[in-house]
C-alpha positions as CSV (number, residue, x, y, z in Angstrom):
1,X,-54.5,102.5,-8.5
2,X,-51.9,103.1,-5.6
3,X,-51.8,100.1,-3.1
4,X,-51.9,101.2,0.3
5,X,-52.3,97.8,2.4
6,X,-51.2,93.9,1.9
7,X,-52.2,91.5,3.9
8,X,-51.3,88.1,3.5
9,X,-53.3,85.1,5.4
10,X,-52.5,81.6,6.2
11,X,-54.2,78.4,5.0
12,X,-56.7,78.9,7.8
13,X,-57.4,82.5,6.7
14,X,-55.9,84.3,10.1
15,X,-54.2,87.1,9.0
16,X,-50.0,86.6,9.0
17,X,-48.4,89.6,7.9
18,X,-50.0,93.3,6.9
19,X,-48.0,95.7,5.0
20,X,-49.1,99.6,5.3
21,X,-47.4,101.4,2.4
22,X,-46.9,105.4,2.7
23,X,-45.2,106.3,-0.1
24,X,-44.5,103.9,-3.8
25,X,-41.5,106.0,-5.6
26,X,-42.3,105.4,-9.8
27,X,-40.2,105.6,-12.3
28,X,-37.1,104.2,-11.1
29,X,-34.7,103.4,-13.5
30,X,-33.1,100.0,-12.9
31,X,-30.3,98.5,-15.5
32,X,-31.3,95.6,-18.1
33,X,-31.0,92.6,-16.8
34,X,-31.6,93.5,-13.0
35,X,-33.7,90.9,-12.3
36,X,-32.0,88.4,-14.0
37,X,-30.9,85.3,-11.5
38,X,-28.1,84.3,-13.3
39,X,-26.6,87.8,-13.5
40,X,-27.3,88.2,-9.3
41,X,-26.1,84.5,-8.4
42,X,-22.8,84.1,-10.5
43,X,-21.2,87.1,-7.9
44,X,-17.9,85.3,-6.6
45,X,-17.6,85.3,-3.1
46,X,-13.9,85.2,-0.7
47,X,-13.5,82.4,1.2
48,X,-12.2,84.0,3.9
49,X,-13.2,84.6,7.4
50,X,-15.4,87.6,8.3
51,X,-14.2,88.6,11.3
52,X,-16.1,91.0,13.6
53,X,-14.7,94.8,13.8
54,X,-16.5,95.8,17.4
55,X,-17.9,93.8,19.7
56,X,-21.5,95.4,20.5
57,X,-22.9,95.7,24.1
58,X,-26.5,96.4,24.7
59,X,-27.4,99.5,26.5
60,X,-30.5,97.7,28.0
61,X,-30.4,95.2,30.9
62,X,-33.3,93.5,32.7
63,X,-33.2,94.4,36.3
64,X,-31.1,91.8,38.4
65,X,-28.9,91.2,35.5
66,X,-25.0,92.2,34.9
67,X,-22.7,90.7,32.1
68,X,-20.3,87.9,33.1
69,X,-18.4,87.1,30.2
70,X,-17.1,87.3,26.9
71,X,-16.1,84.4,24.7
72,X,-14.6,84.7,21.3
73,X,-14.6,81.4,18.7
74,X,-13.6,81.2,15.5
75,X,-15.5,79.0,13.0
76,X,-15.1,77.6,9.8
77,X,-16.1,81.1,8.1
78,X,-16.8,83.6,10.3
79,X,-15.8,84.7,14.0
80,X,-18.2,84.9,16.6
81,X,-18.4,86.4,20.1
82,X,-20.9,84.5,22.8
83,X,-21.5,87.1,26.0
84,X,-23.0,85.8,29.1
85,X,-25.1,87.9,31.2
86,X,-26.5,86.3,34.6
87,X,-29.0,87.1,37.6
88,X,-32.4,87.2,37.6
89,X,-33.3,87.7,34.0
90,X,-29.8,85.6,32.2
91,X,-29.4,85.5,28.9
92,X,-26.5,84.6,25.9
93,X,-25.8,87.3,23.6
94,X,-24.2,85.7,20.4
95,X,-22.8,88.0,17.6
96,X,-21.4,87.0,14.6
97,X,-20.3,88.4,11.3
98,X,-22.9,88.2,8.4
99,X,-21.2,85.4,5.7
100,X,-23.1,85.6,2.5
101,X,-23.9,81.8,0.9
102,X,-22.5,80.6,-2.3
103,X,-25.7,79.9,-3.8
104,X,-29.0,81.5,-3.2
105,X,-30.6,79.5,-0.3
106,X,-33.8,79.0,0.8
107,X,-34.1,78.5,4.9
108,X,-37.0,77.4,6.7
109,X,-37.5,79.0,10.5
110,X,-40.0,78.7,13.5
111,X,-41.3,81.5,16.1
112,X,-42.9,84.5,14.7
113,X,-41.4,87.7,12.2
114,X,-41.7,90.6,14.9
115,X,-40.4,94.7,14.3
116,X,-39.6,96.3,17.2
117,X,-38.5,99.7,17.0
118,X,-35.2,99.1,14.9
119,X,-35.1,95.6,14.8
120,X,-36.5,92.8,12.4
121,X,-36.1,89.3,13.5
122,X,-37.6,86.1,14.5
123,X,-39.1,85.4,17.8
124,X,-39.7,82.5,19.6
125,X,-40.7,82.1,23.5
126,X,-36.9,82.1,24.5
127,X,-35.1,83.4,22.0
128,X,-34.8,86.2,19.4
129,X,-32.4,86.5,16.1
130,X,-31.6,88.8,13.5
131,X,-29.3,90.9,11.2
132,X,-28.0,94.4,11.6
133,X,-25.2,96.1,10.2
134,X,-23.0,93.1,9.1
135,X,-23.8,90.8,11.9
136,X,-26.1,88.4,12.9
137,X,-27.2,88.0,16.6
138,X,-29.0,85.5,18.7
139,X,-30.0,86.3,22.4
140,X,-31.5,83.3,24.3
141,X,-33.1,83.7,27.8
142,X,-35.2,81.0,29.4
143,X,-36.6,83.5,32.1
144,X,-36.6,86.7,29.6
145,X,-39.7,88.1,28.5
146,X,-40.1,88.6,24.7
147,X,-40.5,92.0,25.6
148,X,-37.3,91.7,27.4
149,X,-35.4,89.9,24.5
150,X,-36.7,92.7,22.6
151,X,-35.4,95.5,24.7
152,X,-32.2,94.2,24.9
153,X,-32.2,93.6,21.0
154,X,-32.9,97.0,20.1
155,X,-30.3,98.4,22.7
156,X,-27.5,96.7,20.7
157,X,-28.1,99.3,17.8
158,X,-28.3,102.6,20.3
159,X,-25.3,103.3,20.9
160,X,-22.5,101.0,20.0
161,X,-20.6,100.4,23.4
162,X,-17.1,98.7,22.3
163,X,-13.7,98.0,24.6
C-alpha cells in the first residue's frame, strides 16, 4: 500500500492540486518530540535586519526590454532591492531577504500555486512571487505574459549575475 497519486479537489469537485510521488523513503528516524508545536515554535528569533548578500539579475528578458534601475530600501526588518526594467514587456523585479515570523502564521493568498522548472510560487495575471534561497521575490508586469513572468522567474536562479 504505496501511494503513488494525491489529488485534492475544491468544493465544486474540479481538481486543485495532484501530487505524483516516485519514490516514499521508510524508516526514517526522526527525534522524540519532532512534531511537537511547542518544541518547533518556542525557537528565538534576532531582531535584526536581514540584509541581502547579492543582488540577483535574471538571465531572461522579454524582447524589447532592458533594465533601468536599481533601488535599494531598508525596512523595518529586512532590506530590499526594487529593479526596474522598461520597453515593451516592463516589469518590477523586487527581492528581499526571507525574515522568519515570531509566531507560526497562517496567510491567506489569491492567483494560482504554479511550478515552473525551478520555481514554486503564486501566480496571478500580472504578477508572480516566491521564495528561493533566502529571499523572497515579486515581479509585477502589466503587459508580461505569465509565461513571461515565469521565464524571467526561473532565470533568477541560473546563474546568479551580481555587480
Amino acid at each position: 500500500m504505496m501511494p503513488q497519486l494525491v489529488q485534492v479537489y475544491d468544493k465544486n469537485g474540479a481538481e486543485n492540486i495532484t501530487f505524483k510521488i516516485s519514490k516514499i523513503e521508510f524508516g526514517t528516524k526522526l527525534d522524540e518530540g519532532y512534531f511537537e508545536v511547542e518544541n518547533n515554535a518556542n525557537e528565538e528569533y534576532s531582531n535584526t535586519v536581514n540584509s541581502l548578500d547579492e543582488i540577483v539579475y535574471p538571465m531572461y528578458l522579454p524582447t524589447g526590454t532592458k533594465f533601468q534601475s536599481e533601488e535599494t530600501v531598508t525596512t523595518e526588518d529586512a532590506e530590499r532591492v526594487i529593479l526596474t526594467f522598461t520597453g515593451d514587456k516592463s516589469f518590477i523585479l523586487i527581492e528581499e531577504a526571507s525574515t522568519s515570523p515570531k509566531e507560526f502564521e497562517v496567510t491567506s493568498s489569491s492567483g494560482e500555486l504554479v511550478f515552473y522548472e525551478n520555481v514554486l510560487g503564486n501566480l496571478t495575471e500580472t504578477s508572480l512571487n516566491w521564495s528561493m534561497d533566502g529571499k523572497d521575490y515579486y515581479i509585477i508586469g502589466d503587459n508580461l505574459t505569465n509565461e513571461e513572468l515565469l521565464k524571467v522567474a526561473s532565470s533568477t536562479s541560473v546563474i546568479s549575475l551580481t555587480k
